[in-house]
C-alpha positions as CSV (number, residue, x, y, z in Angstrom):
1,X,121.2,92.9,96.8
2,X,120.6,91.5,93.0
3,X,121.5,94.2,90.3
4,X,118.3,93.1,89.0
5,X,116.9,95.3,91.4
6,X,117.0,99.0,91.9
7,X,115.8,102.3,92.4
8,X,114.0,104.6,89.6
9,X,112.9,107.8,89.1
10,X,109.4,108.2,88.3
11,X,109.8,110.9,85.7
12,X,110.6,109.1,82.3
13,X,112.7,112.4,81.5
14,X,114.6,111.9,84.0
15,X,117.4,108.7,84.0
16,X,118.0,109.2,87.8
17,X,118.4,106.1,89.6
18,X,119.8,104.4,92.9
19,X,121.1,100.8,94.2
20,X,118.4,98.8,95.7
21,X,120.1,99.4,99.1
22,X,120.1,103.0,98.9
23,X,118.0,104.6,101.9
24,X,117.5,108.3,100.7
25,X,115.1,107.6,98.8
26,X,115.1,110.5,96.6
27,X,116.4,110.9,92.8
28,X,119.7,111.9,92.7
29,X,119.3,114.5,89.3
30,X,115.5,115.8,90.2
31,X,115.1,115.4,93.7
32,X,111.9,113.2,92.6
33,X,110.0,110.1,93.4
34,X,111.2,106.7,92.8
35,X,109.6,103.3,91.9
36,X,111.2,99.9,92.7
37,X,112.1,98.6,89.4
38,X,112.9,95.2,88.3
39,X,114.3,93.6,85.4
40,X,111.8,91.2,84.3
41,X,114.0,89.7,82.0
42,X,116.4,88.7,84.6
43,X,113.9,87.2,87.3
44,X,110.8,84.9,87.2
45,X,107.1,86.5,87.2
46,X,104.4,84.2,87.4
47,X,102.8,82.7,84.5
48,X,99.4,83.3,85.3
49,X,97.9,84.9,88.2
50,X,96.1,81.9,89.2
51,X,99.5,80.1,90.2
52,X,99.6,82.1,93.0
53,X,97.0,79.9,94.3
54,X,99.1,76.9,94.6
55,X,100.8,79.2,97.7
56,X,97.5,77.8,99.9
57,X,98.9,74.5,100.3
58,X,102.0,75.9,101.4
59,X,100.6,77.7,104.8
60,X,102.7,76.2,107.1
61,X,105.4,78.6,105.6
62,X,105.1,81.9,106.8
63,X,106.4,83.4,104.1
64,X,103.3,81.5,102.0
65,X,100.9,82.7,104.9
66,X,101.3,86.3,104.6
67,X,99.1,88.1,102.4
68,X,102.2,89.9,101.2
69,X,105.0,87.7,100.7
70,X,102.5,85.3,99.3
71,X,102.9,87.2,95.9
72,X,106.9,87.4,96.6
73,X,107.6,86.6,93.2
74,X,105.7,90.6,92.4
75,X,108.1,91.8,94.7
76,X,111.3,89.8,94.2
77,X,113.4,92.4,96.1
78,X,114.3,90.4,99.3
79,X,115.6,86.7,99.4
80,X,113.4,84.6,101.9
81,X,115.7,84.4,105.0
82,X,115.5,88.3,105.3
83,X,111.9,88.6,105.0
84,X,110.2,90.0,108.4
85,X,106.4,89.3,108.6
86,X,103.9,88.9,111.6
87,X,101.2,87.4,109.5
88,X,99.7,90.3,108.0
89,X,97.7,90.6,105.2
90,X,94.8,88.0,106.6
91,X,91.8,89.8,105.0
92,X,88.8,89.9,103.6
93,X,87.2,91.2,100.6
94,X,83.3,90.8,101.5
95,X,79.7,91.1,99.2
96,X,78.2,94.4,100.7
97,X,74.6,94.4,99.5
98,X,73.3,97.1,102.5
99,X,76.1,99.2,101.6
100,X,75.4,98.7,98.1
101,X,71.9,99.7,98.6
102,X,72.7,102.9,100.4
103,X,75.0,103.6,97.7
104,X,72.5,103.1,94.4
105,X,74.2,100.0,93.4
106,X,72.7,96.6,92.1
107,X,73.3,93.8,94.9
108,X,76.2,91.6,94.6
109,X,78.1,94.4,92.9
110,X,79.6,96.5,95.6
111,X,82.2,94.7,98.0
112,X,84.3,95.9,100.5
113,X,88.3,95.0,101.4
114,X,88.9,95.2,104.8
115,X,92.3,96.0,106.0
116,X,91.3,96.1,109.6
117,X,92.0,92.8,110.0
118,X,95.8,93.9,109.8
119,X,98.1,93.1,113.2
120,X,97.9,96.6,113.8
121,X,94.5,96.8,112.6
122,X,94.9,98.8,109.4
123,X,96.5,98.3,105.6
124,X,99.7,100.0,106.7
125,X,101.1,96.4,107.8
126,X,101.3,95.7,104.1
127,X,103.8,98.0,103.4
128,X,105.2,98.2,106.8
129,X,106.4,94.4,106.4
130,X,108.3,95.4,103.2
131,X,109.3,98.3,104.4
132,X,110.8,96.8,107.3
133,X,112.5,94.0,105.6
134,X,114.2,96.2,103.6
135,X,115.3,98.2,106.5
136,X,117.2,94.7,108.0
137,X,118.9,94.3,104.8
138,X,120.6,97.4,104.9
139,X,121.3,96.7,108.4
140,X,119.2,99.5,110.2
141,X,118.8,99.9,114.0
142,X,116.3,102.7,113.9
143,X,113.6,103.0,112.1
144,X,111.2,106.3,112.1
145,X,108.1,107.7,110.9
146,X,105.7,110.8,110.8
147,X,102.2,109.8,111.4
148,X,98.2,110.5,112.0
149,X,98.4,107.7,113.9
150,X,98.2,104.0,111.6
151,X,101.8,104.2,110.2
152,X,103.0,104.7,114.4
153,X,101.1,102.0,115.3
154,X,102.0,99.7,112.3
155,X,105.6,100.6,112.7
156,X,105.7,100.0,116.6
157,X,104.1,96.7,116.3
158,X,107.2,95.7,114.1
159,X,109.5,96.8,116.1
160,X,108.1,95.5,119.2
161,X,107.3,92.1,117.4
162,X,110.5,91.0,115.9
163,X,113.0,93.1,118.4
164,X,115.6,94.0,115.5
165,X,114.9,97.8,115.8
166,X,113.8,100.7,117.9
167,X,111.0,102.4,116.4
168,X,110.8,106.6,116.5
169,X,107.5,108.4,115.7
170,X,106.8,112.1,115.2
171,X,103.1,113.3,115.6
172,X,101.5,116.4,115.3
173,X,100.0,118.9,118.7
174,X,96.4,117.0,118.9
175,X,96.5,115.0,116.0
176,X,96.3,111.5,116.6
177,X,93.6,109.8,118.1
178,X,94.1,107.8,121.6
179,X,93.2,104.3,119.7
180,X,96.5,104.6,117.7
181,X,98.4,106.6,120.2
182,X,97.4,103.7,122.7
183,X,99.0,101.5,120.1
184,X,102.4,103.2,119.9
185,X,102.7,103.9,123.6
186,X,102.0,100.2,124.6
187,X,104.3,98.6,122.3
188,X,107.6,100.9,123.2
189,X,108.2,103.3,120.6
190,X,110.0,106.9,121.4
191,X,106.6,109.0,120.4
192,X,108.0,112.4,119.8
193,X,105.1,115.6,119.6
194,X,106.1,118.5,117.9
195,X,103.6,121.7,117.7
196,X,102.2,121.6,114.4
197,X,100.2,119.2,112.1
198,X,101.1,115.9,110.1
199,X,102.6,118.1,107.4
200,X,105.7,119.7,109.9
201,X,105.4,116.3,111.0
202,X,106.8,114.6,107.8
203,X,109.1,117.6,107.1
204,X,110.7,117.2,110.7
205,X,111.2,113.4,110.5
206,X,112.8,113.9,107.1
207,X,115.6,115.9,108.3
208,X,115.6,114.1,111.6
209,X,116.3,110.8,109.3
210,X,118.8,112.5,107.1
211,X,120.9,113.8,109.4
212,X,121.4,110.4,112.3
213,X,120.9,108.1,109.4
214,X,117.9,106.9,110.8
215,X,115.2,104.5,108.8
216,X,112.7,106.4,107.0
217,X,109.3,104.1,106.5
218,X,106.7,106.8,105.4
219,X,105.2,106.1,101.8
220,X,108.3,108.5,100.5
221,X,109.8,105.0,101.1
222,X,109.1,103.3,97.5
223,X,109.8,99.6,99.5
224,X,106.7,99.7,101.6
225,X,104.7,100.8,98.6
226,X,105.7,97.6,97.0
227,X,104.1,96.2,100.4
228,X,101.0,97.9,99.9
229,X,100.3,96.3,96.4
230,X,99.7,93.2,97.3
231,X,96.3,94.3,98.7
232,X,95.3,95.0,94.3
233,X,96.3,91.2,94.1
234,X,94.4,89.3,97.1
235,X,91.3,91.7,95.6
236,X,91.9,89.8,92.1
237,X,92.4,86.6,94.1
238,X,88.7,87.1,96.2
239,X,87.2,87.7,92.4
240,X,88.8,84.7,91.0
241,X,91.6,86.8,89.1
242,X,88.8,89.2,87.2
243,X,89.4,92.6,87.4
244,X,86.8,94.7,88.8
245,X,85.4,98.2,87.0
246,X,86.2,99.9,90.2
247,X,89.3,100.2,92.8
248,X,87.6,103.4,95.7
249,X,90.0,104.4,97.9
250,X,90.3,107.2,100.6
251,X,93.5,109.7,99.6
252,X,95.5,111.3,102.1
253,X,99.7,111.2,101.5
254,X,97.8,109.2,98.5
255,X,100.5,105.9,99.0
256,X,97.8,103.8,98.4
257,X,96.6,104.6,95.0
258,X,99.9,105.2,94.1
259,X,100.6,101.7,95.1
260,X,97.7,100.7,93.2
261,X,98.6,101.8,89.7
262,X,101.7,100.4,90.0
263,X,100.3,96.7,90.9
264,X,98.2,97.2,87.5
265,X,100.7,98.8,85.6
266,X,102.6,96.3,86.3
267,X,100.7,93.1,85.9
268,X,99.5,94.5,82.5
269,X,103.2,94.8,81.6
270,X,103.8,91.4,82.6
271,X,101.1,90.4,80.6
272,X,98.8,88.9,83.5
273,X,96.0,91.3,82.8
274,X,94.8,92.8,80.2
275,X,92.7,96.1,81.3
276,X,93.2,97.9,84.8
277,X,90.3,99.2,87.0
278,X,89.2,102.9,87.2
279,X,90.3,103.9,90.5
280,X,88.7,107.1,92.0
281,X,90.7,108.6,95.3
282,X,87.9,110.5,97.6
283,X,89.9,113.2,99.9
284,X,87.3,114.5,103.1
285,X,86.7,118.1,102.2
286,X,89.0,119.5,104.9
287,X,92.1,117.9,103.8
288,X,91.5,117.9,99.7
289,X,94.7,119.0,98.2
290,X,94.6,116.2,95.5
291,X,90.9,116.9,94.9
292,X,91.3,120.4,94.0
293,X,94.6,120.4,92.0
294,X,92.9,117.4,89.9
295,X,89.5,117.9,89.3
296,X,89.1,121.9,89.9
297,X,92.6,123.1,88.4
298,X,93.0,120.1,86.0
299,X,96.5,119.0,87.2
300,X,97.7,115.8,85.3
301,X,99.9,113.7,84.7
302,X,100.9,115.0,81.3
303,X,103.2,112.1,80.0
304,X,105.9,112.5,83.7
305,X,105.5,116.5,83.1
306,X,102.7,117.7,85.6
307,X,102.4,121.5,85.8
308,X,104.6,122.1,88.8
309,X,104.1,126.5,88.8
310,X,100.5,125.1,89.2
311,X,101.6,122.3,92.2
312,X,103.8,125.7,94.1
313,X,100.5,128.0,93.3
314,X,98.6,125.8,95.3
315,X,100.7,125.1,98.3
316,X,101.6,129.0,98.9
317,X,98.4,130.1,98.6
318,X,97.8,127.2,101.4
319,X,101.0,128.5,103.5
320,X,99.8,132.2,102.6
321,X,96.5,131.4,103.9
322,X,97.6,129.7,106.5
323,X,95.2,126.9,105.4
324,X,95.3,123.8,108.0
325,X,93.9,120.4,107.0
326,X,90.7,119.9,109.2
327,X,88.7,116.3,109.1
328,X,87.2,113.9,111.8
329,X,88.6,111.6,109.7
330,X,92.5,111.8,111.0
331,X,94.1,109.3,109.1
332,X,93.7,111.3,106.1
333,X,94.1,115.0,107.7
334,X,97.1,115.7,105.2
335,X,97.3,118.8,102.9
336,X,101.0,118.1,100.9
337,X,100.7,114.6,99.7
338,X,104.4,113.4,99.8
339,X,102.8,110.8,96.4
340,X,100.9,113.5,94.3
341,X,102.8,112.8,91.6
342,X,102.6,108.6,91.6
343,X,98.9,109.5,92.1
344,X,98.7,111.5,89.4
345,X,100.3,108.7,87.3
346,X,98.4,106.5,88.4
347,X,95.3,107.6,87.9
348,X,96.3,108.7,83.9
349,X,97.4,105.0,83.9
350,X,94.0,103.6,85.0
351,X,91.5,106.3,84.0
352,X,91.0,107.8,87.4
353,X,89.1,109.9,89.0
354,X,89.2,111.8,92.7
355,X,86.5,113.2,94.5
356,X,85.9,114.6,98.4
357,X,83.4,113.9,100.6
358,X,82.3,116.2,103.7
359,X,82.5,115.0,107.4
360,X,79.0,114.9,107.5
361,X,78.9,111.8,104.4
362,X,81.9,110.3,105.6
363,X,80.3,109.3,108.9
364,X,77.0,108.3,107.5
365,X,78.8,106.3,105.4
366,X,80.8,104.8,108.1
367,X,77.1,104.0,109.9
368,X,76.2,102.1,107.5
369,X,79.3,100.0,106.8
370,X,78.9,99.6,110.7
371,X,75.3,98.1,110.2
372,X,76.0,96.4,107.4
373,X,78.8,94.0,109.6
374,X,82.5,95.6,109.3
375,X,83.5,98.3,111.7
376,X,86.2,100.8,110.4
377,X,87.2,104.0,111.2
378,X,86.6,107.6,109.8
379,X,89.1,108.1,107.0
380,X,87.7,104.7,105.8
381,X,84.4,105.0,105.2
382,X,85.7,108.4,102.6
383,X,85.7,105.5,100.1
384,X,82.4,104.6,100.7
385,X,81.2,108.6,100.6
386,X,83.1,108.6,97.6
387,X,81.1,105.6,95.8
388,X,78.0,107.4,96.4
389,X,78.8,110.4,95.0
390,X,79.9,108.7,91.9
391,X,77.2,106.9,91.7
392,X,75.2,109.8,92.4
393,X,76.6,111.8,89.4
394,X,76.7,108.6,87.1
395,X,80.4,108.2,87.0
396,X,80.1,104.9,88.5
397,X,76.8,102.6,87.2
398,X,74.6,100.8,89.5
399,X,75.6,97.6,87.3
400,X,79.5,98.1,88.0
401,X,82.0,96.0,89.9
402,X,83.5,98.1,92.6
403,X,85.9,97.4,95.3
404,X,85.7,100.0,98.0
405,X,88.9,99.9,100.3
406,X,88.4,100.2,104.4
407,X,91.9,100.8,105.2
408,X,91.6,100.5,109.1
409,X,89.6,99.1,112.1
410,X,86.3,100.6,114.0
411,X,88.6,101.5,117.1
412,X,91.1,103.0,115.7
413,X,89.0,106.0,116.7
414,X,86.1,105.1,118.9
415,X,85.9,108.6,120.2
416,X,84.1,109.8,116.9
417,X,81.6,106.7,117.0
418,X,80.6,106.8,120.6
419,X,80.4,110.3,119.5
420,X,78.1,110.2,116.3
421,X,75.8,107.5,117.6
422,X,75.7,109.2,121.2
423,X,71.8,110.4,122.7
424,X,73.7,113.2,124.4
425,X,73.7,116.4,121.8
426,X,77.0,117.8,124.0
427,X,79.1,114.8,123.3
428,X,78.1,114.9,119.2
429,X,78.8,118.5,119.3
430,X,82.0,118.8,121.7
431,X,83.4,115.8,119.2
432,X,81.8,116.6,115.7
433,X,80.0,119.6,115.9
434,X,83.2,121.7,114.9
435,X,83.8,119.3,111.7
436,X,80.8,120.7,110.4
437,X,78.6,117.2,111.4
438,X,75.1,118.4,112.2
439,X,73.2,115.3,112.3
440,X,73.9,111.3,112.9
441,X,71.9,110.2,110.1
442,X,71.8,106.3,111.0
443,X,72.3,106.6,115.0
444,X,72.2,103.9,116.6
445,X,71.2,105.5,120.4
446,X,71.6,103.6,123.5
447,X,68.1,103.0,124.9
448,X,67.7,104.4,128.4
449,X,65.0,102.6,131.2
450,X,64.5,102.9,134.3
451,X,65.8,99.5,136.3
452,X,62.7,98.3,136.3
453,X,62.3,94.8,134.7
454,X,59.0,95.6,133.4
455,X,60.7,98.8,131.8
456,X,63.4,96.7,130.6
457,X,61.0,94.0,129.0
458,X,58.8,97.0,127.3
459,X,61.6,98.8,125.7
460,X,62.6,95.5,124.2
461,X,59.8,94.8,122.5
462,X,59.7,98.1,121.3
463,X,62.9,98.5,119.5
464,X,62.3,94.8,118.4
C-alpha cells in the first residue's frame, strides 16, 4: 500500500500510528482510536466538489456507479483493481414536507436520506464495501463481526456476493430481529449466539478476531468508516454542493457521526467547504450512554483529552447496576459505544448536539415517515424523534435546512410495525407494551368486514 496512507491515532497527544495494512486496529502507545490519514500533499483531492459530478457520465464503470467509490479520490486508500462493490450507495435524499410538518418545520426545509435503498437494505453497505476492500488487500479469508443485526446482514451479503471470504457473525440471546437474522442465515454466514447482549457481543468477537487472525469489520475498523462518509458527500451532491444547517442522525456504537465529522473535517481542510453542519446524534432512551455522558455530565471533547474517570464512572455504575440497554429500536440497543470518543470530536468539530428520544416518539415518528412515502425501521426514525425535539426546544428553527438520516429499510423489523399499527391490543402489547409504548399514535388499522360485498363497498367509502 502507498506510504501516503496510514493509520492515526485520534488523540493529537498521542503520535501513535500504524501501516495502512495493519488489521489491529488499535494505537499502538494508548490503546486508542484511529483515523485513516492521508497525505494530501502527496495525492490528488478534487478541486471542487462539483467535479465529482463529471463521475455520472462514467456509469458504465462500476467503480463510477457506486455511491462510494464515486468520491474515490476522498478515500484514495485502495487502487481500483482491488476495490470490491455490489453497487451500493444508490440513494436518495428526498423533500419531506409531511414529515416536516409533524416536526414544526417550514416546507421544503426538512429532507430525508434514505439508506434503505442499500443491497442489504441499510447504510452499513457504505462502509461494509471499504471495509471489505481493505480486507482483500491484506489478503483475508475470514472476515467477522458483532451485530444487532445490519452490520450481519451487510457483511453476509459481501461475502456471499463476491465469494472471496467466509463471513462470521456474533449476536446477542434475543437480540436481532428475524428480518436481519433472515438476511444472515440465507446468504451463508457461520451466525454464532452467545448469552448476553450486543455489548459481550463486540467484546467476544474482538478476542475471537485477535487471537485466529480473523477480519474485524465493526466501526472499531477506521476503513469502513471511511466507507460510511461518502453518505455526508451524495447529501451535498442532492443539495447541489450547499451545506445544510443540520446533519440528524440516530447514535448507537455512534460510527456514523463519527464518520460524519470526519467527511467535514476533512473537506474543510481541503478547502472544499467552508462551514460544517450542526449534527445532533438522538440515542432511544433505553440505550443512551452518549446522551447522558454529553449532555447530563458534560463530557467533551476537550482538545483529544475527554475526562476518562468520568467515561469509567459511567460504565461501572452501568456494570454495577447491572444496567442492560432496552429499545424497540434494536439497531441501536448499544450501551459502550466502541466511537464515543470520534463522536465526541466530532461533534466539538461541528457544533453538535445529542439528544434521546423514548420508544413511544421513536415509533410515531416512524408512522409518519411511513405515511409520508419511505418505510424504515425503528432505530431510524430516532432521527426523526430527535428533530422534533429540537425543534421543540428551539435548538433547531423551523426555517433551517436539515437532513435527517434513515439508516435502514421498513422490514428490517416488520415485527414492530405489524405490531404498532395492529387492531389487536395483545399483539401491540406482547411486542411494545414492555418498551414502554402505550399508544400507536398514527395507526394505520386493518379494516375488518364481513365478506359481504355490500360490507365491502360501505367500508370503502367510509375510510375514503
Amino acid at each position: 500500500m502507498s506510504d501516503a496512507v496510514f493509520q492515526r491515532c485520534i488523540f493529537p497527544h498521542c503520535d501513535g500510528a500504524l501501516a495502512a495494512d495493519d488489521t489491529s486496529f488499535t494505537c499502538p502507545k494508548c490503546g486508542g482510536l484511529l483515523d485513516v490519514a492521508y497525505d494530501w500533499n502527496r495525492l490528488k483531492p478534487p478541486p471542487a466538489l462539483a467535479w465529482f459530478e463529471s463521475k455520472w457520465a462514467e456509469r458504465s464503470n462500476p467503480l463510477s456507479f457506486s455511491g462510494v467509490w464515486r468520491f474515490r479520490e476522498l478515500l484514495p486508500f485502495a487502487p481500483p483493481d482491488k476495490i470490491m462493490t455490489i453497487g451500493e450507495g444508490q440513494t436518495v435524499l428526498q423533500r419531506a414536507d409531511a414529515v416536516a410538518q409533524f416536526v414544526g418545520m417550514n416546507a421544503g426545509c426538512l429532507h430525508l436520506q434514505y439508506e434503505g435503498m442499500n443491497p442489504s437494505g441499510s447504510f452499513k453497505d457504505n462502509g461494509m464495501t471499504a471495509a471489505f476492500t481493505h480486507a482483500r488487500m491484506t489478503g483475508a479469508k475470514r472476515a467477522a463481526c458483532a451485530s444487532t443485526g445490519n452490520t450481519s446482514a451487510s457483511l453476509a451479503v459481501f461475502c456471499s456476493a463476491t465469494g472471496l471470504m467466509r463471513a462470521i457473525i456474533f449476536i446477542g440471546s434475543g437480540k436481532i430481529s428475524y428480518g436481519k437474522l433472515a438476511q444472515a442465515l440465507d446468504h451463508g454466514a457461520l451466525t454464532v449466539q452467545i448469552t448476553g447482549d450486543f455489548d459481550d457481543a463486540m467484546q467476544r468477537v474482538q478476542q475471537v478476531s485477535r487471537r485466529l487472525g480473523i477480519y474485524l469489520v465493526n466501526s472499531v475498523n477506521p476503513f469502513r468508516l471511511e466507507g460510511q462518509k461518502t453518505i455526508m458527500y451524495r447529501i451535498l451532491e442532492a443539495m447541489r454542493w450547499e451545506v445544510p444547517d443540520w446533519i440528524v442522525v440516530p447514535g448507537g456504537n455512534l460510527g456514523n457521526v463519527s464518520s460524519f465529522g470526519k467527511a467535514f473535517i476533512e473537506l474543510m481542510d481541503l478547502g472544499l467547504i467552508k462551514r460544517p453542519p450542526r449534527l445532533a446524534v438522538i440515542n432511544a432512551a433505553g440505550a443512551n450512554t452518549f446522551h447522558q455522558l454529553y449532555e447530563k455530565n458534560g463530557l467533551r471533547w476537550n482538545a483529544g483529552q475527554p475526562d476518562a474517570k468520568l467515561i469509567d464512572g459511567y460504565y461501572q455504575s452501568l456494570d454495577m447496576e447491572k444496567i442492560r440497554a432496552a429499545t424497540i429500536a434494536s439497531a441501536i440497543e448499544i450501551n459502550h459505544p466502541v466511537n464515543l470518543h470520534k463522536a465526541l470530536r466530532a461533534l466539538d468539530r461541528c457544533g453538535g448536539v445529542a439528544r434521546e428520544a423514548t420508544d413511544q416518539e421513536i415509533l410515531d415518528a416512524k408512522a409518519k415517515v411511513g405515511a409520508g412515502g419511505l418505510g424504515c425501521e425503528p432505530a431510524s426514525a430516532a432521527s426523526v424523534a430527535g428533530a422534533k425535539k429540537l425543534r421543540r426546544e428551539g435548538i433547531i428553527a423551523p426555517s433551517d435546512r436539515v437532513v435527517c438520516v434513515l439508516t435502514g429499510h421498513q422490514l428490517k423489523d416488520p415485527t414492530a410495525t405489524v405490531a404498532y399499527h395492529s387492531a389487536d391490543r395483545k399483539t401491540f402489547d406482547d411486542v411494545l407494551g414492555h418498551r414502554g409504548v402505550r399508544r400507536a399514535t398514527f395507526a394505520n388499522r386493518a379494516v375488518q368486514v364481513p365478506n359481504d360485498l355490500d360490507e365491502i363497498i360501505k367500508a370503502i367509502e367510509v375510510y375514503t
